[in-house]
C-alpha positions as CSV (number, residue, x, y, z in Angstrom):
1,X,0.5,3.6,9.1
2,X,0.6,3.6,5.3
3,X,2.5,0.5,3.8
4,X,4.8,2.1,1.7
5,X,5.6,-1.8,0.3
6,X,2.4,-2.2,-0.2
7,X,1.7,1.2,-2.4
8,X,4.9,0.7,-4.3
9,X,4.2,-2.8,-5.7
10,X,0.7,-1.5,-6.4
11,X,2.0,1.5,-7.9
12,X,4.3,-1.1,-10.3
13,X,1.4,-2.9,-11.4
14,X,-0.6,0.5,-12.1
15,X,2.1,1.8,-13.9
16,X,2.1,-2.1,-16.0
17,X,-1.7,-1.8,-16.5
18,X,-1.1,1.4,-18.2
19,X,1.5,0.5,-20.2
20,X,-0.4,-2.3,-21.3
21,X,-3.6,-0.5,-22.3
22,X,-1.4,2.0,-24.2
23,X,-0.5,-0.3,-26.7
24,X,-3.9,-0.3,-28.3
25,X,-4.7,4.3,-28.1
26,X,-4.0,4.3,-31.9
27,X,-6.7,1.9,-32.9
28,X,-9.7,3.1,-34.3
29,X,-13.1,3.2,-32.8
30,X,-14.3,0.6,-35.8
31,X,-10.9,-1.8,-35.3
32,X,-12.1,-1.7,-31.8
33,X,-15.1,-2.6,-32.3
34,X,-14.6,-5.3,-34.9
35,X,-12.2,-7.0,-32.6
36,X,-13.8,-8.7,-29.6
37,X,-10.5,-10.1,-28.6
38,X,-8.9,-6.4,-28.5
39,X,-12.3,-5.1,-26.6
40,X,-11.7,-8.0,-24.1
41,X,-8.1,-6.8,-23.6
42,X,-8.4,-3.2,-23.4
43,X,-11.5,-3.1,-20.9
44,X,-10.5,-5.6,-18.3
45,X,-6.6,-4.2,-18.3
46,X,-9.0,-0.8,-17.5
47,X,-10.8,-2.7,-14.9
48,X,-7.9,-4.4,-13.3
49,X,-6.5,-0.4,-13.4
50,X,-9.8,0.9,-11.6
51,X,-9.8,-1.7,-8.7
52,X,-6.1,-1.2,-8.3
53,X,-6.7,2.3,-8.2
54,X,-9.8,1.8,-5.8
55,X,-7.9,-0.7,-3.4
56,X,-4.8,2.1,-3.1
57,X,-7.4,5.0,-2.0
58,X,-8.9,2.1,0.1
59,X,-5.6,1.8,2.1
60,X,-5.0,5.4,2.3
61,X,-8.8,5.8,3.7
62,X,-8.1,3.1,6.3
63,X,-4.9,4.5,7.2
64,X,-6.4,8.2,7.8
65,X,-9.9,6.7,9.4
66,X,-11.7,8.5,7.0
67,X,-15.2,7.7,5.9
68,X,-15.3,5.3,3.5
69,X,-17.0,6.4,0.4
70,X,-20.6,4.8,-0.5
71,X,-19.7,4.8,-4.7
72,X,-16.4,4.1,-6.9
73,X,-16.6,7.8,-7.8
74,X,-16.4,8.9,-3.9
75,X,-12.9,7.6,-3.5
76,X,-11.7,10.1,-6.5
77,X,-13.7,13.1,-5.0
78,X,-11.6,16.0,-2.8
């Protein structure tokens, strides 16, 4: 059975993550760039957001008995 818990406290820190990253859409491609400290910032907030993402389809795949995928991308697909 799905932990409901479990995917809601995930769900809170997805919906953090990307609140987080948003405070940096308006910068420009050279401000990113010339900013190692934003670069840092903006692409491990995106990683912690696609392992987050990754573990929730995990739990859903274990709680189904599905197959689980052989890539990152395969637990998007369907």
């Amino acid at each position: 059975m799905v932990d409901r818990d479990l995917l809601l406290r995930k769900l809170a820190d997805l919906d953090q993550y990307l609140g987080q990253v948003s405070e940096y859409r308006d910068i420009t491609i050279d401000q990113y760039r010339g900013d190692w400290k934003t670069q840092r910032i903006v692409e491990r907030t995106l990683q912690m957001t696609i392992e987050l993402c990754v573990d929730i389809a995990n739990h859903i795949i274990a709680d189904r008995g599905l197959r689980v995928p052989a890539t990152y991308s395969g637990f998007f697909r369907h």
